[in-house]
C-alpha positions in Angstrom: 8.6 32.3 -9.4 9.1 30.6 -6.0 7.5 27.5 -5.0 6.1 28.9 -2.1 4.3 31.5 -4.4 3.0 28.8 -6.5 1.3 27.3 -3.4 0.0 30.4 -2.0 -1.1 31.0 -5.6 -3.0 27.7 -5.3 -4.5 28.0 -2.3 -6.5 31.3 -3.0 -7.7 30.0 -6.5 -8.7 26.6 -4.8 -10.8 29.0 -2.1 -12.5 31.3 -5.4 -13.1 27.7 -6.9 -15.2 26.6 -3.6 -17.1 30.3 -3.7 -17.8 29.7 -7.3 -19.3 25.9 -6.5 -21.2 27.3 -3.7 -22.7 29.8 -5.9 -23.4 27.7 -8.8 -24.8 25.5 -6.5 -26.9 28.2 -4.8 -28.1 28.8 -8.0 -29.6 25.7 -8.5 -26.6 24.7 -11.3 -25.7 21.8 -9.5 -24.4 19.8 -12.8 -22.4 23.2 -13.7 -20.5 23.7 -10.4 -18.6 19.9 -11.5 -15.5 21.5 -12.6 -15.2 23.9 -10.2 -15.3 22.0 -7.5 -13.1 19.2 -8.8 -10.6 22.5 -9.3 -11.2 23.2 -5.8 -9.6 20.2 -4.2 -6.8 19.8 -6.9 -5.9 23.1 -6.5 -6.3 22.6 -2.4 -4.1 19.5 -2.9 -1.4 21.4 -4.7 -1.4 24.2 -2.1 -1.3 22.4 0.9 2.3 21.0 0.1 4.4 23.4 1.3 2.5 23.3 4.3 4.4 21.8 7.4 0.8 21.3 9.2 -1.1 20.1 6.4 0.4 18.4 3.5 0.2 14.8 5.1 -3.5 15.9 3.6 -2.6 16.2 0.2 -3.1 13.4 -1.1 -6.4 12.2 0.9 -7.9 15.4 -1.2 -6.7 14.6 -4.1 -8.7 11.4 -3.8 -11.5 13.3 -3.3 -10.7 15.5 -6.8 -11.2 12.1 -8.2 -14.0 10.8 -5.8 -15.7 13.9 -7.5 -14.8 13.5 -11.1 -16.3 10.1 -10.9 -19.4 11.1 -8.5 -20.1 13.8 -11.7 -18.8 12.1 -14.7 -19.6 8.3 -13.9 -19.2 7.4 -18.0 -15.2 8.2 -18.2 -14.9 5.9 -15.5 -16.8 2.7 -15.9 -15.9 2.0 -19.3 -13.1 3.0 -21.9 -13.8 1.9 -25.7 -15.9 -1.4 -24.4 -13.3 -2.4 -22.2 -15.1 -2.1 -18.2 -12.9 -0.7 -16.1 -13.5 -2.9 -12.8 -12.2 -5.0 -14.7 -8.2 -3.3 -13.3 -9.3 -3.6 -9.6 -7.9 -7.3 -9.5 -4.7 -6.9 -11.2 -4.2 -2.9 -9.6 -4.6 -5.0 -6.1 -2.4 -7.4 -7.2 0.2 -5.1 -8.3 -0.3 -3.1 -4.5 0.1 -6.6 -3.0 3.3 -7.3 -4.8 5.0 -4.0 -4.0 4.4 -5.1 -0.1 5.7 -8.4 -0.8 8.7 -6.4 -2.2 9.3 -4.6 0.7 9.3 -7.6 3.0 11.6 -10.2 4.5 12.8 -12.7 6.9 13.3 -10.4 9.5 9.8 -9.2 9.3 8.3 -12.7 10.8 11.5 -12.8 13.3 9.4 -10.1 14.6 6.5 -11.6 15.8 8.4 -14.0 17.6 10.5 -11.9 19.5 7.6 -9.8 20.5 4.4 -12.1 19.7 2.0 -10.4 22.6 1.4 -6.9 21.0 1.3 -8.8 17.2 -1.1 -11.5 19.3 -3.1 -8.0 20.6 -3.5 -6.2 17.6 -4.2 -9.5 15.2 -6.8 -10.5 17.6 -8.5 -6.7 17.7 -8.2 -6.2 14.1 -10.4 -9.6 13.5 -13.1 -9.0 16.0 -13.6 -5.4 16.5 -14.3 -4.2 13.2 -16.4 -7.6 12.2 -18.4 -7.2 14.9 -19.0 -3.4 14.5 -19.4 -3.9 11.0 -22.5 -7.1 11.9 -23.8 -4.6 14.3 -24.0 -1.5 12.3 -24.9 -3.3 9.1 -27.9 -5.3 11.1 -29.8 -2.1 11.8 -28.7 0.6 9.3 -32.0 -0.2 7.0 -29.7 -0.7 4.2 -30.2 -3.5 1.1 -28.9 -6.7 2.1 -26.1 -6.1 -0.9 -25.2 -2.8 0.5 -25.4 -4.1 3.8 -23.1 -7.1 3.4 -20.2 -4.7 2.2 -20.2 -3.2 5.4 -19.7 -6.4 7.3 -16.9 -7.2 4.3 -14.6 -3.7 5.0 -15.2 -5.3 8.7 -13.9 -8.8 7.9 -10.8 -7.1 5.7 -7.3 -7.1 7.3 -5.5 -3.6 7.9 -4.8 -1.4 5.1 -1.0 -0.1 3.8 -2.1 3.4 4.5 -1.9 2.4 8.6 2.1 1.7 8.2 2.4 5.5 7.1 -0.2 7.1 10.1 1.3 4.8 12.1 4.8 6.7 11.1 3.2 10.1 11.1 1.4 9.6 14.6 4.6 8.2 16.3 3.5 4.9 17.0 5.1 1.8 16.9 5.9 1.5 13.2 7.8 -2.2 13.7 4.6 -3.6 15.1 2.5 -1.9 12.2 4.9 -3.5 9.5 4.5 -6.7 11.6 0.4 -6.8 12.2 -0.7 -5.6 8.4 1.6 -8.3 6.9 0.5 -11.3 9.6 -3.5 -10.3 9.2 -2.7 -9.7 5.2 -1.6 -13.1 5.1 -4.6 -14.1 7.2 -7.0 -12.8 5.5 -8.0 -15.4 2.7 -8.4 -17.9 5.3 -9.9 -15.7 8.3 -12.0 -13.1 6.1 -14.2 -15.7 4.6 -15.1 -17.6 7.6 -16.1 -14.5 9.2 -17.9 -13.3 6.4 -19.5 -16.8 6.5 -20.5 -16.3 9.6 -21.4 -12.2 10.0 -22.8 -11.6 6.1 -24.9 -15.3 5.7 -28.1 -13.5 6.0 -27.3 -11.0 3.1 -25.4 -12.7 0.6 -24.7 -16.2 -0.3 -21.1 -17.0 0.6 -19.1 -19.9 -1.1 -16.2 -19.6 1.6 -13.5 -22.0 -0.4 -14.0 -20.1 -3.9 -13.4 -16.8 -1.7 -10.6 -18.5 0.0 -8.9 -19.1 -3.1 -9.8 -15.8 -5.0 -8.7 -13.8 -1.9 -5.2 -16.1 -2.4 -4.9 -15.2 -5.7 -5.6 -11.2 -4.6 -3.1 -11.7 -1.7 -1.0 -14.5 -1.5 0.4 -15.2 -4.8 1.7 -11.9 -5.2 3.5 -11.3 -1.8 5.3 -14.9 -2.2 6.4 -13.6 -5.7 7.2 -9.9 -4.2 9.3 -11.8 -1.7 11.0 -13.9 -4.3 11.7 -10.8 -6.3 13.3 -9.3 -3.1 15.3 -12.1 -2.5 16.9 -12.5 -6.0 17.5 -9.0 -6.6 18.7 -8.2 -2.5 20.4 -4.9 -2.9 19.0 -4.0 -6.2 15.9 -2.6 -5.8 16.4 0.8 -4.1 14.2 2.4 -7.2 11.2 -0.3 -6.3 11.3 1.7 -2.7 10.8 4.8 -3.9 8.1 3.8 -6.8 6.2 1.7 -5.3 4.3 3.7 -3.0 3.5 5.9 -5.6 2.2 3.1 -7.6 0.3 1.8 -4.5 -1.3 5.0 -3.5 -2.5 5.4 -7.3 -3.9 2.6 -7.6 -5.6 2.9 -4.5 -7.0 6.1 -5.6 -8.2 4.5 -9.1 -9.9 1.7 -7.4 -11.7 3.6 -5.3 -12.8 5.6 -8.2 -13.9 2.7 -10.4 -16.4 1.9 -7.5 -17.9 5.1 -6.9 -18.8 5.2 -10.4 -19.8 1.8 -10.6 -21.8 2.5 -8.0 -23.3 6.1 -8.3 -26.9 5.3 -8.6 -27.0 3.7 -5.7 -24.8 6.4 -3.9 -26.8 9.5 -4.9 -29.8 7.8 -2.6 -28.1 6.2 0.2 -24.9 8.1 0.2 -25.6 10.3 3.4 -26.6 7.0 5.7 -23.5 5.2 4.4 -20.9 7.4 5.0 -22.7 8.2 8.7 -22.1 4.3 9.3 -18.8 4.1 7.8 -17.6 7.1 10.4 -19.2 5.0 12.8 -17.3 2.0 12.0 -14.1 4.0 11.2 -13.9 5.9 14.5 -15.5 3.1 16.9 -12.6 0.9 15.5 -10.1 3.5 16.4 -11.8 4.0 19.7 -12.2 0.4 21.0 -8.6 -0.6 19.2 -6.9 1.8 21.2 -8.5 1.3 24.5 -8.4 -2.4 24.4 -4.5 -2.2 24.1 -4.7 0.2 26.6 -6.5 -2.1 29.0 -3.9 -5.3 27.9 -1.3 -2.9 29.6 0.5 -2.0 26.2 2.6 1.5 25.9 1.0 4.5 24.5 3.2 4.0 21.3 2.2 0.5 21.0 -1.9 1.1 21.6 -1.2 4.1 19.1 -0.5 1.3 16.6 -3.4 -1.2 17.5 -5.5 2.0 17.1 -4.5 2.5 13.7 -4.3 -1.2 12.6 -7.8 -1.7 13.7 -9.8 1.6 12.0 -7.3 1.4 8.9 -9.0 -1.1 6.8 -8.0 -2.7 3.4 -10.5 -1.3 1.3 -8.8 -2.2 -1.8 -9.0 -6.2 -0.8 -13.0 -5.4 0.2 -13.3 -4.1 -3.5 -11.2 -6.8 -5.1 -13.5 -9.3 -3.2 -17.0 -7.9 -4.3 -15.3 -7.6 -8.0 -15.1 -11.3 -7.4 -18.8 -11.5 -6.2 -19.5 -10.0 -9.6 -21.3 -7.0 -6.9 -19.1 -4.4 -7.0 -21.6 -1.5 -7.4 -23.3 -2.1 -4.1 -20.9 -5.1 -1.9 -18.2 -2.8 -3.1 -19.7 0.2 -2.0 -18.3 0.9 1.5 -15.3 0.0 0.4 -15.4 3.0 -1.8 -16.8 5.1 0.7 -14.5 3.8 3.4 -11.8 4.4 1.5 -11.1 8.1 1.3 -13.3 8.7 4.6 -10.3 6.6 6.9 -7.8 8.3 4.9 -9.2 11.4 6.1 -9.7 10.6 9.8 -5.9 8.7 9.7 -4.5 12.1 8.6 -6.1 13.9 11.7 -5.8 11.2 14.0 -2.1 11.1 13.2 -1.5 14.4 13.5 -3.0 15.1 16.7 -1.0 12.0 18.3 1.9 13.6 16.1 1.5 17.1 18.3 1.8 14.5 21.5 4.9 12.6 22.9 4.1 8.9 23.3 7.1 8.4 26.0 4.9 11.2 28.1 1.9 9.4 28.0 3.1 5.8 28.8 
């Protein structure tokens, strides 16, 4: 049979999947529609591939199969034979953070001095647009302080990995994403815990050098030793190119899933008013990231970037952080939430701009 039969295949099973859900839950059967409606977003995942359009999507709904799972089946997922599974976020994070480190060199920070205004631009947006939108919305969303507090920390958290590939996909300035996630990555454990200092006081009690160094541990340590590995074995680690963004985008995928299990309880009640906030903060950080390059004088290509670098947070390091808060269930919260939501709104974002000729807009 022919792969694009498979897919079609898939993609009319994942649509009688959704009609069963949406009778199940019709039928008041909410705990018995589970299955189907994880079905219905694997099987949506697997049919979208062949799909010029739409399989940049893929993968954001296959996050969501597993946002599900974990939403209806919390116990696989928060402990495994008395061994708690947050406890993976760290070392998962530090395994993402060496696979960037990998991928980098020299010529990477040569960047930034041969073009230091748009870095400047896009460092400077990324570390107060999204902390103050994140102060702002977490000051009058109503939510518990805890809760609250992790929407100021997704704020405070440098860009994510996932902006290097929209940033690709949108036809931005890819260069001067490379160059701003690895500059605000290696900011972070000494700009992410003043801010949060100063933003998140009122919720939480913040010990800004033990989050200095835990965030160095998360961050720092591992990119030095990813760009040791890179320099010893220069040449030899074509395979580590290819794997490593597998391994990345899987264990983004688990952490996200460790939290919104950890955290289902508290979900179930607020879940509607937190991911209203995290669109808020998502797309107002798109918004004001773009513009703001815009009104600096940048090209479209290079506001395209700032756009992305700003809304495109590291979730991961936001849930590695409230694992080290020992809060992960409600600090870690947004991150969990903001997670596969910006993957969402990056995959339409990118392929809108995608659809659009920078050069004809500049």
């Amino acid at each position: 049979m022919k792969k694009s039969s498979l897919h079609s295949i898939a993609r009319w099973s994942a649509l009688s999947s959704f009609l069963v859900s949406l009778a199940l839950m019709a039928m008041g059967k909410l705990a018995a529609s589970g299955p189907t409606l994880i079905a219905f977003f694997l099987l949506l995942s697997v049919g979208l591939r062949d799909l010029e359009t739409y399989k940049g999507y893929a993968f954001t709904i296959l996050i969501l199969a597993a946002v599900t799972s974990s939403l209806y089946y919390p116990q696989y997922f928060t402990e495994w034979n008395g061994y708690k599974l947050s406890g993976l976020i760290i070392p998962l994070l530090q395994l993402i953070m060496f696979g960037m480190g990998s991928s980098m060199s020299a010529n990477d920070f040569i960047a930034v001095v041969k073009e230091p205004r748009g870095v400047i631009i896009g460092i400077l947006s990324q570390f107060t647009i999204m902390p103050s939108l994140g102060f702002v919305l977490a000051k009058y969303s109503g939510l518990p302080p805890e809760i609250a507090a992790g929407i100021v920390l997704v704020g405070c958290s440098p860009s994510g990995l996932a902006s290097n590939v929209m940033a690709y996909l949108a036809k931005a300035n890819l260069a001067l994403s490379l160059t701003i996630t690895s500059c605000t990555t290696l900011l972070a454990p000494f700009v992410t815990p003043l801010l949060m200092k100063l933003l998140a006081g009122e919720y939480i009690e913040i010990d800004v050098l033990t989050m200095m160094l835990d965030i160095s541990k998360m961050i720092i340590l591992p990119i030095i030793a990813g760009l040791v590995f890179n320099r010893l074995l220069r040449g030899n680690t074509a395979w580590m190119d290819k794997v490593m963004p597998q391994v990345s985008m899987f264990g983004i995928a688990f952490i996200i899933v460790i939290i919104t299990a950890a955290g289902r309880d508290s979900l179930m009640n607020i879940g509607p008013i937190l991911i209203f906030i995290v669109l808020l903060h998502n797309g107002f950080g798109y918004l004001l990231g773009y513009w703001s390059a815009r009104l600096l004088k940048m090209k479209e290509a290079d506001a395209r970037t700032v756009a992305i670098e700003v809304g495109l947070q590291n979730a991961g390091l936001a849930s590695g952080i409230a694992k080290g808060l020992g809060k992960i269930a409600t600090i870690g919260l947004a991150a969990g939430v903001f997670g596969p939501i910006m993957n969402i709104t990056g995959s339409m974002l990118a392929s809108y701009w995608h659809k659009r000729s920078p050069d004809q807009l500049t």
